[in-house]
C-alpha positions as CSV (number, residue, x, y, z in Angstrom):
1,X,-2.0,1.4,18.2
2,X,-2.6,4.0,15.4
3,X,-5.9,2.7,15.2
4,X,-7.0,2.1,18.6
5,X,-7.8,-1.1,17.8
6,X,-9.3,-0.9,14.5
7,X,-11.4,1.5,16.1
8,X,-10.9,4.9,14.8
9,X,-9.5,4.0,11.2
10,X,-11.7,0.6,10.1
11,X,-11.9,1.9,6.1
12,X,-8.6,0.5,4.7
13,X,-9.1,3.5,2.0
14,X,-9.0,6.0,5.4
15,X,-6.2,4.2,6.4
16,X,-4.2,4.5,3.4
17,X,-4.7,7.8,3.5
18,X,-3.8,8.4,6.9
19,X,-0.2,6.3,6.4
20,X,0.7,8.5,3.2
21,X,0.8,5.8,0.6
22,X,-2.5,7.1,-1.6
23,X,-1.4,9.5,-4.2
24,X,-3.0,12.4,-4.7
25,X,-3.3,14.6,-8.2
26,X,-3.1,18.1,-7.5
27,X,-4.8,20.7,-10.2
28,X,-6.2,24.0,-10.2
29,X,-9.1,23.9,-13.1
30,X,-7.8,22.8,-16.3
31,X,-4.4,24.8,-16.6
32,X,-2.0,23.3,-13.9
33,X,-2.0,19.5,-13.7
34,X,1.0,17.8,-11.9
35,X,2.3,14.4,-11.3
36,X,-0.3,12.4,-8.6
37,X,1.9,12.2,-5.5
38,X,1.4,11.6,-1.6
39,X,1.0,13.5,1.0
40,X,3.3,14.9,3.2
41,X,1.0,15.1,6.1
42,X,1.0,11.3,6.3
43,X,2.0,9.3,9.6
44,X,5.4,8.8,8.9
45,X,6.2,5.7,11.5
46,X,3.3,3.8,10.2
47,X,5.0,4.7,6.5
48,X,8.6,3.3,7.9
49,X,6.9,0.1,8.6
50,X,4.6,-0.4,5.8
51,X,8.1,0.3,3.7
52,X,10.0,-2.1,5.1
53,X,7.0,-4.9,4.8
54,X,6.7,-3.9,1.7
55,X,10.4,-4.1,0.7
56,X,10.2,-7.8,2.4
57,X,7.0,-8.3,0.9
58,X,8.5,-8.4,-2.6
59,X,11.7,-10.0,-1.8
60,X,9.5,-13.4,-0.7
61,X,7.9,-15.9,-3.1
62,X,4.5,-14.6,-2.6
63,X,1.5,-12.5,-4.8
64,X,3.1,-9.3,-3.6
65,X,6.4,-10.4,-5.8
66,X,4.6,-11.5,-8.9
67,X,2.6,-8.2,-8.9
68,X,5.5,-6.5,-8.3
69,X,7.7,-7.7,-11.1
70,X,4.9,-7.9,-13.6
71,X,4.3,-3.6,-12.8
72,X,7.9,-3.4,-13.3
73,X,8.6,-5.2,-16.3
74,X,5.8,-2.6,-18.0
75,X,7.9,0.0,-17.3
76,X,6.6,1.5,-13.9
77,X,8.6,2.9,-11.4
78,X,9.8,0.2,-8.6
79,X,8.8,3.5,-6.0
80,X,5.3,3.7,-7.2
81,X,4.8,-0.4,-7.5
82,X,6.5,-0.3,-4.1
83,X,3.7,2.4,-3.0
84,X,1.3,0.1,-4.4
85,X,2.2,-2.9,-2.7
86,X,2.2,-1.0,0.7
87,X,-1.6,0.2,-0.3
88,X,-2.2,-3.6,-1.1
89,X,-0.8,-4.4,2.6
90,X,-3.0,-2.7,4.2
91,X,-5.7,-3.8,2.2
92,X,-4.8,-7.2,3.1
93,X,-4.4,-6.8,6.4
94,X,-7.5,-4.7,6.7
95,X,-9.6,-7.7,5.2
96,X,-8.0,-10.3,7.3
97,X,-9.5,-8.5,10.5
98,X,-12.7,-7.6,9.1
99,X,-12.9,-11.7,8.3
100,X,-11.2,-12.9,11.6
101,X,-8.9,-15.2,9.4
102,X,-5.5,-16.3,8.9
103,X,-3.7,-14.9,5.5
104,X,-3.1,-17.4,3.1
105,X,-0.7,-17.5,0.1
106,X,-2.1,-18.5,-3.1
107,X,1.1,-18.9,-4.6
108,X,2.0,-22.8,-5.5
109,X,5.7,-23.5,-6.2
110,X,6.5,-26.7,-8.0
């Protein structure tokens, strides 16, 4: 619906950008640099639900988890991995429309 379709937003990079979970550095030349961080201006609903995919996303045996616990265990913040994983979501999900396939989960458990 935030799309129209696929329509409007078809660059998963735009789209990223319009749900709030790219983060941005600010500066002003070379005296003032500060943490990168998102934007504010981002479509909040969209946000909600790519958090709570994401939050499920890492909970599941799946790539999503192994990423995430591999970021974490080198000392990221589980906020900013979570970010990440919400930026990999729509990159995934992005992909599987462009391809008109089904997603499939690499992950083998023995």
């Amino acid at each position: 619906v935030k799309t129209e379709g696929f329509k409007r937003l078809c660059d998963p990079r735009k789209l990223a950008c319009f749900a709030g979970v790219v983060p941005f550095e600010q500066q002003s030349g070379t005296s003032l640099r500060t943490k990168p961080r998102v934007s504010k201006m981002a479509d909040m609903t969209l946000k909600s639900v790519l958090q709570m995919a994401a939050m499920r996303a890492v909970r599941m045996q799946n790539d999503l988890r192994i990423y995430y616990l591999r970021k974490v265990e080198e000392g990221k913040n589980k906020m900013s991995v979570l970010n990440a994983v919400r930026n990999k979501l729509i990159h995934i999900a992005m992909a599987l429309i462009k391809n008109q396939t089904n997603y499939k989960n690499r992950l083998q458990l023995s």
